[in-house]
C-alpha positions in Angstrom: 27.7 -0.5 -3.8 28.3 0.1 -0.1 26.8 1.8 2.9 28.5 4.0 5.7 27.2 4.1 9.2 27.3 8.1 9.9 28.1 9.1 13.6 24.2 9.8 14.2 22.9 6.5 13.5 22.2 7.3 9.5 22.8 5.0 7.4 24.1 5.8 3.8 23.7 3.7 1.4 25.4 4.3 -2.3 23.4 2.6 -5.3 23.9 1.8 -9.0 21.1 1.2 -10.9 19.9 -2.8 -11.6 16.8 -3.2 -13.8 18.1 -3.3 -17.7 14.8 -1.5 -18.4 16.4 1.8 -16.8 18.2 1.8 -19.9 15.1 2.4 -22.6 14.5 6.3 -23.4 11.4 7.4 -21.9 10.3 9.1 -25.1 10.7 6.4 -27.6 11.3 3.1 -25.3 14.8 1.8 -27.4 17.4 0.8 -25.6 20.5 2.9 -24.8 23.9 1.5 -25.4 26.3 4.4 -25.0 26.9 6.7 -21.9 26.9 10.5 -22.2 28.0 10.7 -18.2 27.4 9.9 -14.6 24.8 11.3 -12.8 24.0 11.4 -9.1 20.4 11.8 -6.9 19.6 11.6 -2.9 16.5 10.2 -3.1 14.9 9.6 0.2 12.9 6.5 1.4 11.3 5.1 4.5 13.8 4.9 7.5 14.7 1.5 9.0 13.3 1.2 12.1 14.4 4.0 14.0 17.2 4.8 11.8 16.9 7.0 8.8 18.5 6.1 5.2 20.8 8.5 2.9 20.5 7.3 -0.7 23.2 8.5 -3.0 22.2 6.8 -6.2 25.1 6.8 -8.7 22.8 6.8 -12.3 24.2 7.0 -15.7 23.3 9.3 -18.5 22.4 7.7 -21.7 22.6 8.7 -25.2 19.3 7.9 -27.5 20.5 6.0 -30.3 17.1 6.5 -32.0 17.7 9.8 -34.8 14.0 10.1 -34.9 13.7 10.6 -31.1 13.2 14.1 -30.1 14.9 13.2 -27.3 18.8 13.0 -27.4 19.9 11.9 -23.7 17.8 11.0 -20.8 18.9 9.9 -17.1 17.7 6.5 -15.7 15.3 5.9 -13.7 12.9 2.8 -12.3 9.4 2.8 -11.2 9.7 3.5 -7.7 11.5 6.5 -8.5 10.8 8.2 -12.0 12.7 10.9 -13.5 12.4 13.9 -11.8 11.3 12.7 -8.2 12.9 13.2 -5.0 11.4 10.8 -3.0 10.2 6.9 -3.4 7.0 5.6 -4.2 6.4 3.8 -1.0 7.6 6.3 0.8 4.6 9.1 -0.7 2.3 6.3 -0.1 3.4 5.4 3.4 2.8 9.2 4.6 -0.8 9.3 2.7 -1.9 6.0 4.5 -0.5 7.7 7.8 -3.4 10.8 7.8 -6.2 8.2 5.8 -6.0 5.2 7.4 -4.0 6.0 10.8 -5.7 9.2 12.4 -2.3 11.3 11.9 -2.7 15.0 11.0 -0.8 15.7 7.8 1.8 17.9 9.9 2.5 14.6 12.7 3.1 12.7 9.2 5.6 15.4 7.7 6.9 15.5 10.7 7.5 12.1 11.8 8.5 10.9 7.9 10.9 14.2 7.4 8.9 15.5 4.4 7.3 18.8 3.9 3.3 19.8 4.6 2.4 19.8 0.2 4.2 16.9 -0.5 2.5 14.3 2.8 -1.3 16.4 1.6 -0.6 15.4 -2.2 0.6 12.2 -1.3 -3.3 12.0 1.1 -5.3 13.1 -1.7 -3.8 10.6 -4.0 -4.4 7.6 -1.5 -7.7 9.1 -0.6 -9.1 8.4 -3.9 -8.5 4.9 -3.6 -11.3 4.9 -1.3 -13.7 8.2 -2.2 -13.3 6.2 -6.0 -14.3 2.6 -4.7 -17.5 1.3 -5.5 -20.1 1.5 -2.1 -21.1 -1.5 -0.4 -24.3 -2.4 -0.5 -26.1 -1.1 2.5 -28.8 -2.7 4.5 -29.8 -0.7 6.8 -29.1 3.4 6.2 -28.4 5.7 8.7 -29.8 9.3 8.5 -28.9 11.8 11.0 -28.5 15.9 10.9 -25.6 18.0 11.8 -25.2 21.6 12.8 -22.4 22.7 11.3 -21.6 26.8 11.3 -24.5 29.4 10.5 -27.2 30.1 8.1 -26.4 32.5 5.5 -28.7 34.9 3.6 -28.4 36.8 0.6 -30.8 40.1 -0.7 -31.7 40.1 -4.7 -30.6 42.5 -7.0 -31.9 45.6 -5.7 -33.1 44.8 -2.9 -35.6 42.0 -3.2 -36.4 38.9 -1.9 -34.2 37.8 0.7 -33.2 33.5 -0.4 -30.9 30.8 1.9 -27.3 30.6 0.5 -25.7 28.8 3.1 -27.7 25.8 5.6 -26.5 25.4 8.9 -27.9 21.7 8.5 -26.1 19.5 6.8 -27.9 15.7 6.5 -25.4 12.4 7.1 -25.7 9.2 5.4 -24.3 6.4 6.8 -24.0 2.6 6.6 -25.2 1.9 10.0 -24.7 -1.7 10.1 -21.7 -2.3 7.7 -18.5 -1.0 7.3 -19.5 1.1 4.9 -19.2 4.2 7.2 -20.3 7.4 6.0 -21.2 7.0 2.5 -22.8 10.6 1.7 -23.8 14.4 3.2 -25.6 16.9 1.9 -26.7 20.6 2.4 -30.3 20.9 4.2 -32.2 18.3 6.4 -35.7 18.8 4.8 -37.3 15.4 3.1 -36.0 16.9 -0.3 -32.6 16.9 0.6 -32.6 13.6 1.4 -34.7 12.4 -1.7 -32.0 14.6 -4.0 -29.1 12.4 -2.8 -31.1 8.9 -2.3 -31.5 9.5 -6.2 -28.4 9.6 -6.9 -27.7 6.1 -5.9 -27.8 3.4 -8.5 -31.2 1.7 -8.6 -29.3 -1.7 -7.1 -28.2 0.2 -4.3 -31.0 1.9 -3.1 -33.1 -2.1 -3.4 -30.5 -3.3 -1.5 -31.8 -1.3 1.7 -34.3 -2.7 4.1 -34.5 -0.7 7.2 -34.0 3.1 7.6 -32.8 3.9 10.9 -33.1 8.3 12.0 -34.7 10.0 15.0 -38.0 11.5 15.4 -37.4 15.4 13.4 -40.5 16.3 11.9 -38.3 18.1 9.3 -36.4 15.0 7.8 -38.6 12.4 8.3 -40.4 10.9 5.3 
């Protein structure tokens, strides 16, 4: 509708809603043709450049003409911003690319994209599936190394019997170490069983697909 340039460099920009499609109920998907009322949001969305953007979008509240619909009016919204969120879509993706892909700690993201701590690690874990989900490359030569990582922990039996190891302070590294694979695995343990309980794991294809092995010379892990 317009913007306003705000004495700090903001820009607000007012909106009316475009795509026809806003106008189908959510519940039952018919089309809306009469207005129950106006409705206005401040969704927020990347800045431009160094300049940050006020939304005011000016929606409409529609009445469902469908009698069977359990629902009687419903507010529009679009995909990048469904009904009920406060915030773009590209926006929660660009601050979950920030901490995966661009080193940022999830407080240098909130920070720097004006959002709060829960909603930049929700926005992580959802982009981090993308890539814990994906389907591993095929690796030709594996990389095996072990980590310390904090201290061993034991535990007595029931009235005090055998002591048994809850806690390793080894933890075993798989990674692609010619690819870009990176690290594709870790487990608990660095003993020749810990590494054949996650080699099995692997799809038959994947595990053919290696030709070298490349670790160091522990007596421990070596098979």
């Amino acid at each position: 509708m317009r913007v306003e340039s705000l004495a700090d460099g903001t820009r607000r920009v007012h909106l009316i809603t475009a795509d026809e499609a806003a106008r189908a109920c959510p519940s039952c998907g018919v089309t809306a043709s009469r207005v129950k009322g106006p409705a206005v949001t401040r969704p927020r969305d990347l800045p431009y450049g160094e300049r940050r953007l006020e939304f005011i979008w000016h929606k409409r509240r529609w009445w469902c003409r469908e009698p069977k619909c359990p629902r009687k009016s419903f507010t529009e919204s679009i995909t990048q911003i469904p009904a009920g969120a406060r915030i773009t879509a590209q926006l929660r993706e660009a601050a979950g690319r920030r901490v995966r892909d661009s080193g940022s700690t999830v407080m240098q993201a909130a920070r720097g994209l004006h959002l709060s701590w829960p909603t930049v690690m929700r926005a992580f874990r959802t982009s981090a599936r993308e890539v814990v989900d994906a389907p591993l490359p095929e690796v030709r030569v594996l990389g095996i190394d072990e980590t310390r990582r904090g201290r061993t922990k034991w535990e007595q039996g029931p009235d005090g019997g055998k002591w048994h190891l809850v806690r390793d302070r080894w933890h075993t590294g798989f990674v692609d170490a010619l690819g870009t694979g990176g690290l594709l695995g870790q487990v608990e343990g660095r003993t020749v069983a810990d590494v054949l309980v996650w080699l099995a794991t692997r799809p038959l294809t994947r595990r053919k697909s290696i030709r070298h092995v490349a670790i160091d010379m522990s007596a421990t892990s070596m098979t």
